[in-house]
LUMTI-849605 format. One record per residue: residue number from 1; chain; x, y, z of N, C-alpha, C in turn. Coordinates in steps of 0.1 Angstrom, whole numbers, plus 2048, in hexadecimal, padded with zeros to 3 digits. Layout:
! residues N
NUM	A	X	Y	Z	X	Y	Z	X	Y	Z;
...
***
This chain:
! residues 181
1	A	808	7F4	800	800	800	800	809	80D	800;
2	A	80F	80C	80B	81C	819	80D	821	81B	7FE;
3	A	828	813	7F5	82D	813	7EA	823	814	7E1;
4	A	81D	816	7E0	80E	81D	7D5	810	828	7DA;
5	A	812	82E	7E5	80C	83E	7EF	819	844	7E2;
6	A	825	83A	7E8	833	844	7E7	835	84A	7D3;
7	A	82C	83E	7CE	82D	842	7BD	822	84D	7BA;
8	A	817	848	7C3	80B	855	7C3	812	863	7C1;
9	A	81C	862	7CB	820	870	7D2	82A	876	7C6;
10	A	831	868	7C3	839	86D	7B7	835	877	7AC;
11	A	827	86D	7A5	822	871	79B	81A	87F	79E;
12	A	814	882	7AB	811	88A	7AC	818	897	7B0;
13	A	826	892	7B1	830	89F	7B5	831	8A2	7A4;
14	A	833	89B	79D	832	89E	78A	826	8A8	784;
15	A	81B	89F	78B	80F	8AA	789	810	8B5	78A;
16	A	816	8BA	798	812	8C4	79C	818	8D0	792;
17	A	82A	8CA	794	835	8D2	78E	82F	8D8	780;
18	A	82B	8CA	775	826	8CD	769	81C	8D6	769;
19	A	812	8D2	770	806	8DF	76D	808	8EC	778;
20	A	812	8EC	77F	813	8FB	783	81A	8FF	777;
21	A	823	8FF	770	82D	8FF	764	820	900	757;
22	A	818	8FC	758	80D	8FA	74B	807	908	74D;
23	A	803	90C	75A	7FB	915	75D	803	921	75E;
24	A	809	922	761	812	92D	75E	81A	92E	755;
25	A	81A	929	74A	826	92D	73D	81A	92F	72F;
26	A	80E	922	732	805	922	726	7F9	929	72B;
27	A	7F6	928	736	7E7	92D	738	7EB	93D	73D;
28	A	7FA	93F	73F	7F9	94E	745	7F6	956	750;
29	A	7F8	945	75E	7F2	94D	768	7F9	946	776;
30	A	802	94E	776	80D	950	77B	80C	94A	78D;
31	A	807	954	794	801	951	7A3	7FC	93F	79B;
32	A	7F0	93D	799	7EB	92E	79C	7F5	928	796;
33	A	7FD	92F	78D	807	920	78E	812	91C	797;
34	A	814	927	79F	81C	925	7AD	815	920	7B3;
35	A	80A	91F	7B9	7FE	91B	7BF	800	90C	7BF;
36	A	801	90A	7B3	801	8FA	7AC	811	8F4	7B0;
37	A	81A	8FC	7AD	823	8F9	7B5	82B	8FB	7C6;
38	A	820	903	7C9	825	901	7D9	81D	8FB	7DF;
39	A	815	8EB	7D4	80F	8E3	7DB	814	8D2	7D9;
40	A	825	8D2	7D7	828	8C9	7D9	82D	8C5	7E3;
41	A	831	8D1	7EE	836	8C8	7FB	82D	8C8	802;
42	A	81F	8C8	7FE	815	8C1	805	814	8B3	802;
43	A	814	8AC	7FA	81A	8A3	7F4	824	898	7FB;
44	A	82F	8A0	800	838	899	809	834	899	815;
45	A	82A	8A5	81D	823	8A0	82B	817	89B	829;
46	A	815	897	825	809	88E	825	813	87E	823;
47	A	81E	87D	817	824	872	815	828	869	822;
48	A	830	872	82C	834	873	83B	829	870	843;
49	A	81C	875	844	80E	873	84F	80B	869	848;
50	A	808	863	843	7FF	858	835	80E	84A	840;
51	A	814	84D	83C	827	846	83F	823	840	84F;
52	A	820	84A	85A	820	84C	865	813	846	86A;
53	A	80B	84A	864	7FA	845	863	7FD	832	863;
54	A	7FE	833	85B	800	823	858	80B	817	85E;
55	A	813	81E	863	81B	816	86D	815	816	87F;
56	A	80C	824	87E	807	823	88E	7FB	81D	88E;
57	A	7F5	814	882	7EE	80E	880	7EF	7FE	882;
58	A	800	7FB	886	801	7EC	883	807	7ED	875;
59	A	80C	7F2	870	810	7EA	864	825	7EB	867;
60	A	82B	7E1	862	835	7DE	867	840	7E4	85C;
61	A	84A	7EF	865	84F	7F6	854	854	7F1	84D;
62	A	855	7F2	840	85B	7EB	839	865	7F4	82D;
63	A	868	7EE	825	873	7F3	81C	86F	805	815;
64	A	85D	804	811	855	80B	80D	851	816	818;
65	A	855	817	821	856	81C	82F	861	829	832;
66	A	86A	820	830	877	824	82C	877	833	820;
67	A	878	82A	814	876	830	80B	86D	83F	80B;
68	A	861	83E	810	85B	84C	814	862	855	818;
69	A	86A	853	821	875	860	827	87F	860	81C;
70	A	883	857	81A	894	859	809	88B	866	7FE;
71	A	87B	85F	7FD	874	869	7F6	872	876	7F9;
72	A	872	876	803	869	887	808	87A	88E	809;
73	A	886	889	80D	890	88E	80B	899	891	802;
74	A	899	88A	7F7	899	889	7EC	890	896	7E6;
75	A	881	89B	7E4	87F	8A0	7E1	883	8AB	7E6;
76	A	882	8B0	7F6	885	8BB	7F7	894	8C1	7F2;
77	A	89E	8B4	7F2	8AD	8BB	7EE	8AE	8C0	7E1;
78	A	8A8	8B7	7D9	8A8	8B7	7CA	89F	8BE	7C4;
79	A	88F	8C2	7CA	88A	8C5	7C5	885	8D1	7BA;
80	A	88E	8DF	7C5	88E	8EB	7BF	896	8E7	7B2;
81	A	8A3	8DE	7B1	8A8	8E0	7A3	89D	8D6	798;
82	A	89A	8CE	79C	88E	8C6	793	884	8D1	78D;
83	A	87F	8DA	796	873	8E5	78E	879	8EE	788;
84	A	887	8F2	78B	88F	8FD	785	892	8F6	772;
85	A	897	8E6	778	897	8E5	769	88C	8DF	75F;
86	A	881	8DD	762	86F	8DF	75E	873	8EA	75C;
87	A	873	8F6	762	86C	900	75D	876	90A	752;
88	A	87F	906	753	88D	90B	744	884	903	738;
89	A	880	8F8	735	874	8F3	72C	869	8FA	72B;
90	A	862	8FA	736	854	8FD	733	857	910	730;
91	A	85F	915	734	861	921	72D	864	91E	71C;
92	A	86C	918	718	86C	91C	70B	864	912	708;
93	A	85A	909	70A	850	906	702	843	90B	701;
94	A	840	912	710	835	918	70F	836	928	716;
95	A	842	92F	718	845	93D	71B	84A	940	711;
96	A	847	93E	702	84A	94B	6F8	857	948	6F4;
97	A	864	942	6FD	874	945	6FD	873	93B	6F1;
98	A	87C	944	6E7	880	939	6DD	88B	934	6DF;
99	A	896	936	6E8	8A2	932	6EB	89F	925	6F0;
100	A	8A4	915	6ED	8A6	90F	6EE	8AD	90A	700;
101	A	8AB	900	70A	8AD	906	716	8C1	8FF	719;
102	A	8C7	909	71C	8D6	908	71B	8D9	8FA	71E;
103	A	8E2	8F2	712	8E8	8E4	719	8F4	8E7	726;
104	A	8F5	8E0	72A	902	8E3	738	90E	8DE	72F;
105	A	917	8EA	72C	924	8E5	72A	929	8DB	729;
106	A	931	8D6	725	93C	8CB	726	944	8CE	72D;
107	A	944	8D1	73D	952	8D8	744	95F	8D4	747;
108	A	963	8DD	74B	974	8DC	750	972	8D1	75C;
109	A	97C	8CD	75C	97E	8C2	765	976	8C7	779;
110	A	981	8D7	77A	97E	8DB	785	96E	8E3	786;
111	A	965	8E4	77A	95A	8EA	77D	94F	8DB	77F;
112	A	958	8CF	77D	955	8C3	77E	952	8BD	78E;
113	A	959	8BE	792	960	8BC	7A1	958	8C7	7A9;
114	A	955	8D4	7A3	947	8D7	7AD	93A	8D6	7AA;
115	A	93D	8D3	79F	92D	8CD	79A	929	8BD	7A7;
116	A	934	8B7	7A6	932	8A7	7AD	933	8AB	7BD;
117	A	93A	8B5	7C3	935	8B7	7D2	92C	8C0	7D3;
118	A	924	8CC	7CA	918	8D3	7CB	90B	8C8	7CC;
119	A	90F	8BA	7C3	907	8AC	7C4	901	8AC	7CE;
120	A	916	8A3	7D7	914	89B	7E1	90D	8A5	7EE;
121	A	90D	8B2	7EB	903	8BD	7FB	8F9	8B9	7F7;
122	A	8EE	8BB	7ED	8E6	8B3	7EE	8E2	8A8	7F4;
123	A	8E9	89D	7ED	8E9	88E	7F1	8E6	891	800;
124	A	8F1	897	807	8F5	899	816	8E3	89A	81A;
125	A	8DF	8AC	816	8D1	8AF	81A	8C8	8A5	818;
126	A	8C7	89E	810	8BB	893	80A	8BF	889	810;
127	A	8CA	886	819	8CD	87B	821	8C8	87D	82F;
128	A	8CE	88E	833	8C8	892	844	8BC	893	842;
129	A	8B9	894	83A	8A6	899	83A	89C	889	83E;
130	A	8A4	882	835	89B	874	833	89F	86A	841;
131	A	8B1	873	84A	8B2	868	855	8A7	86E	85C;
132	A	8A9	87A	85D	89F	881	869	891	87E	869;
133	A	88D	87F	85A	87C	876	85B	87D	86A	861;
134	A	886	862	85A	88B	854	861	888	856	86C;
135	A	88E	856	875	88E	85B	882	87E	864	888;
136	A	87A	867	883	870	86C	888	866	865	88A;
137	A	865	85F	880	857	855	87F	85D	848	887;
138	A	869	846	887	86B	83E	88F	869	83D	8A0;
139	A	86B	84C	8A0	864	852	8B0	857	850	8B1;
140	A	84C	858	8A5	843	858	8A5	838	849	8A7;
141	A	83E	847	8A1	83A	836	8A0	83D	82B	8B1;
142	A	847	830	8B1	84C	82C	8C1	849	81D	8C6;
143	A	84C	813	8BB	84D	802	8B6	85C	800	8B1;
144	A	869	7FE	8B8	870	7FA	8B6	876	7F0	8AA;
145	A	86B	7E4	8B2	86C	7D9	8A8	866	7D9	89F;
146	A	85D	7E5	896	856	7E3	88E	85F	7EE	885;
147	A	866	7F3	887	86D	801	881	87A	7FD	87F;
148	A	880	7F0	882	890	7E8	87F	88F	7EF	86E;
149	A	88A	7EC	864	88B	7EF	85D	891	7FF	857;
150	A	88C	809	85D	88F	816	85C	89F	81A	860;
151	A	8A3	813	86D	8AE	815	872	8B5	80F	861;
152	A	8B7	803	860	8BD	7FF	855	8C0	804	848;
153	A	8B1	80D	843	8B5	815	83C	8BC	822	83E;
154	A	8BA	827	84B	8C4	836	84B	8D5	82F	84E;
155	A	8D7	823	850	8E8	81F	84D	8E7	81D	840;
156	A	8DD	816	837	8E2	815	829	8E6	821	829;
157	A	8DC	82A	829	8DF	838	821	8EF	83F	823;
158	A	8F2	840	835	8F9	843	838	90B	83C	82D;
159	A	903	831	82F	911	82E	824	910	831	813;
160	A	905	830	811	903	836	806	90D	846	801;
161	A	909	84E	80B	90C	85C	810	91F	85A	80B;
162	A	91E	851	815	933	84F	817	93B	84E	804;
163	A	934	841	7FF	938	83F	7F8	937	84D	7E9;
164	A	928	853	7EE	929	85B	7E6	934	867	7E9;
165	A	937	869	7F3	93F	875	7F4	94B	870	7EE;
166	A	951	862	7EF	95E	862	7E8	95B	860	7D8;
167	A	952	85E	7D5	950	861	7CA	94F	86E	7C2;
168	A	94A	876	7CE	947	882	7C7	951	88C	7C6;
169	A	95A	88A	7D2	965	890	7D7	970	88D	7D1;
170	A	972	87E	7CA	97D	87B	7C3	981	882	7BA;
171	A	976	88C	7B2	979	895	7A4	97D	8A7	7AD;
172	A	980	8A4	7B8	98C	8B4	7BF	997	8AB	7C6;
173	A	995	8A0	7CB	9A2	89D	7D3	9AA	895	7C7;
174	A	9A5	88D	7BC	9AF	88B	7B4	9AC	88D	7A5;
175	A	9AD	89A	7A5	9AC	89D	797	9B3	89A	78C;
176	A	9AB	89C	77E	9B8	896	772	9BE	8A8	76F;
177	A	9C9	8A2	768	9D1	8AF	763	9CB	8B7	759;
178	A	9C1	8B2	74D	9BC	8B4	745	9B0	8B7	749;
179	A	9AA	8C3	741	99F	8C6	744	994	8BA	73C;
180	A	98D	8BA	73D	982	8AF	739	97A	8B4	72A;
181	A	97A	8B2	71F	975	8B6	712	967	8B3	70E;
***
């Protein structure tokens, strides 16, 4: 059930973005289409109460449990740049702009290396966000043995987190000589 909520939410975080972006570039109306878009982090508290709802119900958390927080953190870290790049489209398909919307360079190696740790702060935010939900509902919920699962996912992540930093970090601490073409 939880995993139907979390795709609901998905698709509906899509909805929203698109038709705030519809309403304001084609229909010309600017306020409702913010409107439309400052109604997707309703979206993520409901995802969370819906989450919390149904584990203080008896239901035992599971992987899809989990997942709800990776999602609601994920969204919040990522999400301003996900509508920023919708809306470089929906400007030149339905705001008039004939300019085509800028491809991202091919860059220098070192505009590379802060591209990949500008990443991994992200990663970071969308990781504290989703332990701290973790954690919350895990309070909230206040069933130990029914929440094993949640702990497990905020150490995946946590290592997730690690590996990504040397990954991401590897393009400043060992850079190539050559700029990248």
């Amino acid at each position: 059930m939880i995993g139907w909520l979390i795709l609901a939410c998905e698709i509906g975080f899509w909805i929203f973005i698109l038709l705030g972006l519809f309403v304001r570039y084609k229909l010309r109306q600017p306020t409702l289409g913010a409107i439309f878009l400052l109604c997707t982090p309703v979206i993520d508290v409901l995802l969370i109460a819906f989450t919390v709802i149904d584990l203080r119900n008896g239901a035992e958390a599971n992987v899809f449990h989990s997942l709800a927080a990776v999602y609601v953190g994920a969204t919040i870290a990522f999400g301003k740049s996900m509508v920023q790049w919708a809306d470089k489209r929906f400007i030149h398909l339905f705001g008039g702009s004939s300019q085509q919307p800028a491809q991202p360079p091919r860059q220098a190696y070192l505009s590379r290396a802060k591209k990949e740790r500008l990443g991994w702060y992200r990663h970071v935010l969308a990781g504290s966000i989703g332990i701290a939900l973790l954690g919350g509902i895990i309070w909230i919920v206040d069933r130990p043995a029914t929440t094993d699962t949640m702990l497990g996912t905020a150490r995946l992540w946590t290592i997730i987190l690690l590996i990504d930093f040397i990954w991401s970090f590897s393009y400043t601490l060992w850079p190539k000589e050559k700029a990248q073409q």
